[in-house]
C-alpha positions as CSV (number, residue, x, y, z in Angstrom):
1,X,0.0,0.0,0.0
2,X,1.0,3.5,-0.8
3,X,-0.3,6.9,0.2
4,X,-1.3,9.7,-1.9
5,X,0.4,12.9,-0.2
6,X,-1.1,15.2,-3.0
7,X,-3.4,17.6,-1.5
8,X,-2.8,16.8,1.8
9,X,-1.8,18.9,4.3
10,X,1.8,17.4,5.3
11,X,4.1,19.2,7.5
12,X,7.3,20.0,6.9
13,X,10.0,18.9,9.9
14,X,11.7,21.6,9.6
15,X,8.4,24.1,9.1
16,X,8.2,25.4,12.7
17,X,12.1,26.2,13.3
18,X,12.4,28.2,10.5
19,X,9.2,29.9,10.9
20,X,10.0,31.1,14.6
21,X,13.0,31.9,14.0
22,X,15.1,28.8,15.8
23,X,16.2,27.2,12.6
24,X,20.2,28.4,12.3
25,X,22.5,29.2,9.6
26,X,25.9,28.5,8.8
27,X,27.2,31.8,10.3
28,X,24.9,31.8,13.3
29,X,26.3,29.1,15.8
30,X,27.8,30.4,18.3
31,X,30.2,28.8,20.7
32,X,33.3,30.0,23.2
33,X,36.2,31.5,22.4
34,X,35.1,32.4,18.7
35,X,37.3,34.3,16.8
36,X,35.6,36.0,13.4
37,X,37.6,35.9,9.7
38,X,36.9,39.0,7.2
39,X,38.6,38.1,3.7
40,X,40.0,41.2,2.2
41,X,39.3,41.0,-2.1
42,X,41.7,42.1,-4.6
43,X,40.6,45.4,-6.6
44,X,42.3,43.9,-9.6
45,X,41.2,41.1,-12.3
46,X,44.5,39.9,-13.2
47,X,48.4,40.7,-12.4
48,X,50.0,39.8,-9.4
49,X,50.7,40.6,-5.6
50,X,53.9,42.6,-5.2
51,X,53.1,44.0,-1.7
52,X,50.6,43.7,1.2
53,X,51.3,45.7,4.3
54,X,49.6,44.4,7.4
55,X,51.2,46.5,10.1
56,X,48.5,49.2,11.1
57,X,45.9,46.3,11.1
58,X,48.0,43.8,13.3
59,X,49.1,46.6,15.9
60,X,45.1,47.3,17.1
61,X,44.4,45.0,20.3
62,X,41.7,42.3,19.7
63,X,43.2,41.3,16.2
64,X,45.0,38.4,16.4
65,X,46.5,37.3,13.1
66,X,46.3,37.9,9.1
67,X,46.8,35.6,6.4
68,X,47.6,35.8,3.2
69,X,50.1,33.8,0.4
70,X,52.9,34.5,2.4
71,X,52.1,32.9,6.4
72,X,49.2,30.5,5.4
73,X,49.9,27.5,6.9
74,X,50.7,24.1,4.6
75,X,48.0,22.1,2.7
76,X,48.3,19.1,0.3
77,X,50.8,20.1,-2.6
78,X,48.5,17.9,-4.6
79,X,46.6,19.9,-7.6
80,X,43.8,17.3,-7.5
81,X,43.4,17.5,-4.1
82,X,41.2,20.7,-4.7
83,X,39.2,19.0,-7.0
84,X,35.5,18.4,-5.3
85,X,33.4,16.2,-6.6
86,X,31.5,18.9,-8.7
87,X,34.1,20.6,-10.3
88,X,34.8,20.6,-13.3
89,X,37.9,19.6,-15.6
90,X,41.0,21.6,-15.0
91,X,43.2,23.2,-11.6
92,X,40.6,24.2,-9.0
93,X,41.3,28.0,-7.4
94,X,43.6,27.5,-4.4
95,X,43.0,29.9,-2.5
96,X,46.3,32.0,-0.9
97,X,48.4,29.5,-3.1
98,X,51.0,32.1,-4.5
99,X,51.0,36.0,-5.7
100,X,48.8,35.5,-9.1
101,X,45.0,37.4,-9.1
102,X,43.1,35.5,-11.5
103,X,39.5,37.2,-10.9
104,X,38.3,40.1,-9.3
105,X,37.0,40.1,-6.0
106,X,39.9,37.2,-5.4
107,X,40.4,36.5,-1.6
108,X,44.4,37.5,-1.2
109,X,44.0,38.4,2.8
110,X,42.1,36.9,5.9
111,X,42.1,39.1,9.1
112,X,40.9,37.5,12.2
113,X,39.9,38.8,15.0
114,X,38.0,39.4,18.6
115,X,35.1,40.5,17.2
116,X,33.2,40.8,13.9
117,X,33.1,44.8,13.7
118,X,37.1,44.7,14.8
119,X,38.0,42.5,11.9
120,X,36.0,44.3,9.5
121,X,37.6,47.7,10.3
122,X,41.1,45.8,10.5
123,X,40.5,44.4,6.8
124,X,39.5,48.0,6.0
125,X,43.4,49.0,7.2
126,X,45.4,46.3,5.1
127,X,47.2,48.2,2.4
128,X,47.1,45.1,-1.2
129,X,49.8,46.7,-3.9
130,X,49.4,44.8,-7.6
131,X,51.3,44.3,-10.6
132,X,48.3,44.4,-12.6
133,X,47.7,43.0,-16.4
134,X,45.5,43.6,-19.4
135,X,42.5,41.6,-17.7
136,X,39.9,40.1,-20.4
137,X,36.5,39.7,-19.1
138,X,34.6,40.6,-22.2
139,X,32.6,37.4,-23.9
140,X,32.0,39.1,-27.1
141,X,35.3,40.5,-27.8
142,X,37.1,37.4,-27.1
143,X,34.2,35.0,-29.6
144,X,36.6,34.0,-32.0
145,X,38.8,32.0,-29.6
146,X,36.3,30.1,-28.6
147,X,37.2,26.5,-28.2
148,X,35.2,23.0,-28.1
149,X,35.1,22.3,-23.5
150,X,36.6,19.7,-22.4
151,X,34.1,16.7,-21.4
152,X,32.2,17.2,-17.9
153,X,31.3,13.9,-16.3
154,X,27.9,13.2,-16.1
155,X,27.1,15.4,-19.4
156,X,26.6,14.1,-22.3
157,X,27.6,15.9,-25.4
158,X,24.4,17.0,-27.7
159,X,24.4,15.0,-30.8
160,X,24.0,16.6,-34.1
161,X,21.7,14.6,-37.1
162,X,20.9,14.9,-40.8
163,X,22.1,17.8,-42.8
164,X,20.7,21.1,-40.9
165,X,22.8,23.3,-43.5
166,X,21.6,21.9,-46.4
167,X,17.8,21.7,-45.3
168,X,17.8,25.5,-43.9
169,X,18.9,26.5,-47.7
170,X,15.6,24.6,-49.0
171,X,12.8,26.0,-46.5
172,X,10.4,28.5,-47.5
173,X,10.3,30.2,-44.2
174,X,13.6,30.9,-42.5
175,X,15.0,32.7,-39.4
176,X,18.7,33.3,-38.2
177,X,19.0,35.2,-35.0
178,X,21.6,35.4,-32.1
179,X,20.6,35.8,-28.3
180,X,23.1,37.0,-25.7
181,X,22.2,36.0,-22.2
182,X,24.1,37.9,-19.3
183,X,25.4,36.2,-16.4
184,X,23.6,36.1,-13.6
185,X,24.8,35.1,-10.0
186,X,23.6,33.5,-6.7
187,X,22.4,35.3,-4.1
188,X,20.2,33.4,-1.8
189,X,19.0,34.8,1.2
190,X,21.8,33.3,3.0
191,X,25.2,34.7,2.2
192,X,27.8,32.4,2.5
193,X,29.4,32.0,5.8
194,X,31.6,28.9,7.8
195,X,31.7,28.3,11.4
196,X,34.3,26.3,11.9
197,X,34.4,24.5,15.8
198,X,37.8,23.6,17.3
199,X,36.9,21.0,19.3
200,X,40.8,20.8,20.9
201,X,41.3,17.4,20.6
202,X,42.4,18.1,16.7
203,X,38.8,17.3,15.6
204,X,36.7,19.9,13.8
205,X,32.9,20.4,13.4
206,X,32.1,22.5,10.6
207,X,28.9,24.5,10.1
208,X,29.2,25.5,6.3
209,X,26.2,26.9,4.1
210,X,26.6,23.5,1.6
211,X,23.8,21.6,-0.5
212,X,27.0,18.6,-0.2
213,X,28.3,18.4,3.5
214,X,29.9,15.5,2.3
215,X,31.6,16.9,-1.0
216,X,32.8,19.7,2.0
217,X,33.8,17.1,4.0
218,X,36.2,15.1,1.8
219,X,37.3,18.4,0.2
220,X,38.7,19.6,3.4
221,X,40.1,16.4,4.4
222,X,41.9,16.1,1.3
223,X,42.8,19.5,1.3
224,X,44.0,19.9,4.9
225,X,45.5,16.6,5.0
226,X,42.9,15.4,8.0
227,X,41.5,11.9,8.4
228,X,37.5,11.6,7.9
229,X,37.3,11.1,11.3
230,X,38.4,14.1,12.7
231,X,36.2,16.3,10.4
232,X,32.5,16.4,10.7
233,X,29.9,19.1,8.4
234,X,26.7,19.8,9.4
235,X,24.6,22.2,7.3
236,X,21.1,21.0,8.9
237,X,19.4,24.3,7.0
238,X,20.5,25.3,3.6
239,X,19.2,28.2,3.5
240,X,18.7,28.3,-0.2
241,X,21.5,27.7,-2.5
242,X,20.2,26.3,-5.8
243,X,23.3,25.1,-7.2
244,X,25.8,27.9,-5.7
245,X,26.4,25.6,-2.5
246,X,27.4,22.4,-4.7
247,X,31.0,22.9,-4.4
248,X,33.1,24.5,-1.4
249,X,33.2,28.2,-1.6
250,X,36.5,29.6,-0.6
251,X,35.1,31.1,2.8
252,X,35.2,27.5,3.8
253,X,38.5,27.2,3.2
254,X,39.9,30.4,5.0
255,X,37.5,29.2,7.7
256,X,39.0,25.5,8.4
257,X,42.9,26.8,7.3
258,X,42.3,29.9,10.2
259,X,41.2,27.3,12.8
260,X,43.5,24.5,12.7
261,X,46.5,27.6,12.4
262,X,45.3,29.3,15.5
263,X,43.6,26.0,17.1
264,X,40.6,27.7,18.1
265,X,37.2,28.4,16.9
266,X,36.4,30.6,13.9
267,X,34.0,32.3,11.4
268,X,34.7,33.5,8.3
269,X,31.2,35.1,6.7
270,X,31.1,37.0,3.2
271,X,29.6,39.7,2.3
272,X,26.8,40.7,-0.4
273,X,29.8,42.2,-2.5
274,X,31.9,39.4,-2.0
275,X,28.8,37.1,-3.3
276,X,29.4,38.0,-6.9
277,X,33.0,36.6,-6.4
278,X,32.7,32.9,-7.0
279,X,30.4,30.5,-9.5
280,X,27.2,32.2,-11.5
281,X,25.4,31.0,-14.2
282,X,27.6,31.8,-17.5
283,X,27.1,34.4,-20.1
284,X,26.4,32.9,-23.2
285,X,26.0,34.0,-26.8
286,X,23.6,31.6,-28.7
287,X,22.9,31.3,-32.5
288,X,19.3,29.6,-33.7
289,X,19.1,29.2,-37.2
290,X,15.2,27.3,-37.8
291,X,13.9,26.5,-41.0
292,X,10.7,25.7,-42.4
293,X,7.7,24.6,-45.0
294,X,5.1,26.7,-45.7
295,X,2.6,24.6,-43.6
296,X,4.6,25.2,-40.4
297,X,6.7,21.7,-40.7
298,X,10.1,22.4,-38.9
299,X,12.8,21.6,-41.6
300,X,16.2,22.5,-39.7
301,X,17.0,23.5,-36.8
302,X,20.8,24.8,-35.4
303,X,21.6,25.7,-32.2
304,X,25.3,27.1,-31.2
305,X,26.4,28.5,-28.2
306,X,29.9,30.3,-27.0
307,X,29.5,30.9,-23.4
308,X,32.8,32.0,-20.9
309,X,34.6,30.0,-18.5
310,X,37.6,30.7,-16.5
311,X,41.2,30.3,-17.5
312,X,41.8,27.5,-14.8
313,X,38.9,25.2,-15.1
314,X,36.3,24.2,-18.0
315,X,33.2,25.0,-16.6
316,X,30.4,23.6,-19.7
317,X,26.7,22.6,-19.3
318,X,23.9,21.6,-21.3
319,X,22.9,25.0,-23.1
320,X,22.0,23.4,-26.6
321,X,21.5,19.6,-25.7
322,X,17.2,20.5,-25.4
323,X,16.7,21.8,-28.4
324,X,17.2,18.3,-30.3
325,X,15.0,16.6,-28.3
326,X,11.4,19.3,-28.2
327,X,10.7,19.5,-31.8
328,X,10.6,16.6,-34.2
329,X,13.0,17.7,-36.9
330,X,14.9,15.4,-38.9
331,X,18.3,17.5,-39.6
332,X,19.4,19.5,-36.4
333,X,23.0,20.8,-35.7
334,X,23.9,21.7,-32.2
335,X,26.8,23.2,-30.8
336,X,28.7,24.5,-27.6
337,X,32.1,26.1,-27.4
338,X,33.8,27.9,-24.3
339,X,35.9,31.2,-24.0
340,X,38.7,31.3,-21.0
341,X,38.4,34.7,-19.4
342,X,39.6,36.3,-16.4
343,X,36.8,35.1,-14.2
344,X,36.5,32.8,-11.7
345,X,34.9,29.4,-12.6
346,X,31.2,29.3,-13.5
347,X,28.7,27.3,-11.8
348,X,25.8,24.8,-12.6
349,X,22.3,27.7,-11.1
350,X,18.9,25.9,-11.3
351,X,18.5,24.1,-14.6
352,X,21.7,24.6,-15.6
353,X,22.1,25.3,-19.1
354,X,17.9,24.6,-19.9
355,X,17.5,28.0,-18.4
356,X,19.5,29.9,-21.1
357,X,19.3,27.1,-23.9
358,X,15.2,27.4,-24.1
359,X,15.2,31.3,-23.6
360,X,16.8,31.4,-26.7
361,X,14.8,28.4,-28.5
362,X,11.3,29.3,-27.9
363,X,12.2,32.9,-28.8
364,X,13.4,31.9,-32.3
365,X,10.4,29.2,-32.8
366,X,8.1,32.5,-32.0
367,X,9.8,34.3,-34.3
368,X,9.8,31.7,-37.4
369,X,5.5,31.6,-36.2
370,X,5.5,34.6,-36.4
């Protein structure tokens, strides 16, 4: 026997917390002896670190230490250890690995301190000089070097059929267009925030703002060099993420490195600006060529798409992989190529790829009705 829950009044387990209030996030546990991280951005793009001065910041009582490339402590030399289970083919951002800025809004200084509002005015004090270079961020300017992605796993590559080219020439009705889509970034009510509990035996119990505590987990073992049982994640309410908390953000890095270096509790939170620093759904520039008969029979159908990526990881999804499937049409061509920019790594955003790929479909297919 099953049960029918549609229409039914069901209550949600969770429903009463969050309504009054009781239900936590990531940055809202509290415990002793908390110290509180505020990540200081780089104002550049692209160049490289020739100078951060830390002295007016470290001299005000109540701050107790600032990291960047040059005192972080040790983590796994191993480039693959930074790859989480989501992410995508290529080097995954290490944060405060070396001197290089590869995207704005990069994290290139941690201050930690007493108190929230101390760090924050702290951060505000540390002096970042750059070597900076010609940063490109712009999708369209950069079109012709787009390149095919390399493979994600679990994606499968659209499939192309029949003669698309040759069938668009022989339709009586026809329609070419191009669609550019922005990007367009995460920000759930949530920001993103790690409490990170030093439970002073070695062990740590990590509050992170995650849809995948255990992606987090075995990130931050492999990262930190920690055995699984010495790390637990908990992220009991979400918060909302829809697809920005699939892969560790770098606050839960900063968070984890700051408390096992200082062996004592710590929170490192971000703020709205620093949201628009990590994974968004790309920008994408999408051709839909559609062909027809007189009697509205589709004939051809072609659907390319550039979208960006970063320059250290190739971030691809699903943009054009719909369109051969909605309309029965005998000769369809489909397409996706990626452009490296200076921006950090995109990032699968509810229906990833559908989202933008359809936009730009059912737009055409109401034009060619037209």
């Amino acid at each position: 026997m099953t049960t029918n829950y549609i229409g039914l009044p069901v209550s949600r387990v969770d429903g009463h917390a969050k309504v009054t209030g009781r239900a936590k996030y990531a940055g809202e546990y509290n415990v002793p002896n908390l110290a509180y991280g505020v990540v200081v951005s780089s104002a550049i793009a692209k160049g490289r670190i020739t100078k951060i001065v830390t002295n007016e910041a470290l001299n005000i009582d109540g701050v107790i230490q600032i990291f960047t490339h040059e005192n972080a402590p040790p983590t796994s030399p191993l480039d693959e250890s930074y790859h989480d289970e989501c992410a995508p083919p290529g080097s995954a951002f290490r944060p405060f690995h070396d001197d290089r800025i590869m995207f704005s809004g990069q994290p290139v200084a941690l201050v930690v301190a007493e108190s929230f509002e101390l760090a924050r005015y702290a951060a505000s004090l540390v002096r970042v000089e750059y070597q900076a270079e010609p940063h490109e961020t712009d999708l369209t300017a950069k079109r012709g070097q787009a390149r095919e992605p390399k493979p994600r796993e679990f994606i499968e590559k659209a499939k192309s059929r029949g003669d698309a080219h040759e069938a668009f020439a022989k339709s009586t009705s026809q329609i070419d267009v191009e669609y550019m889509a922005p990007p367009e970034h995460h920000n759930p009510m949530e920001p993103f925030a790690t409490t990170v509990v030093w439970e002073g035996t070695g062990k740590i119990t990590v509050y992170d703002k995650t849809q995948g505590a255990q992606n987090n987990q075995r990130y931050i073992c492999k990262v930190f060099e920690l055995p699984e049982s010495d790390v637990r994640v908990l992220s009991p309410f979400v918060g909302g993420a829809f697809g920005s908390g699939l892969r560790p953000q770098y606050q839960s890095f900063l968070a984890v490195m700051a408390s096992l270096g200082l062996k004592r509790s710590v929170r490192v939170s971000l703020t709205r600006q620093q949201m628009f620093t990590f994974g968004h759904r790309p920008q994408t520039i999408q051709r839909i060529a559609l062909g027809a008969t007189a009697d509205g029979t589709l004939k051809s159908l072609t659907h390319e798409a550039v979208a960006e990526t970063s320059q250290f990881e190739d971030y691809s999804e699903p943009v054009v992989n719909w369109s051969g499937e909605l309309y029965r049409c005998k000769n369809v061509k489909v397409g996706h190529k990626v452009v490296p920019l200076d921006v950090y790594t995109p990032l699968d955003m509810r229906a990833p790829g559908a989202a933008w790929g359809l936009f730009a479909l059912e737009s055409a297919m109401d034009e060619l009705a037209h």
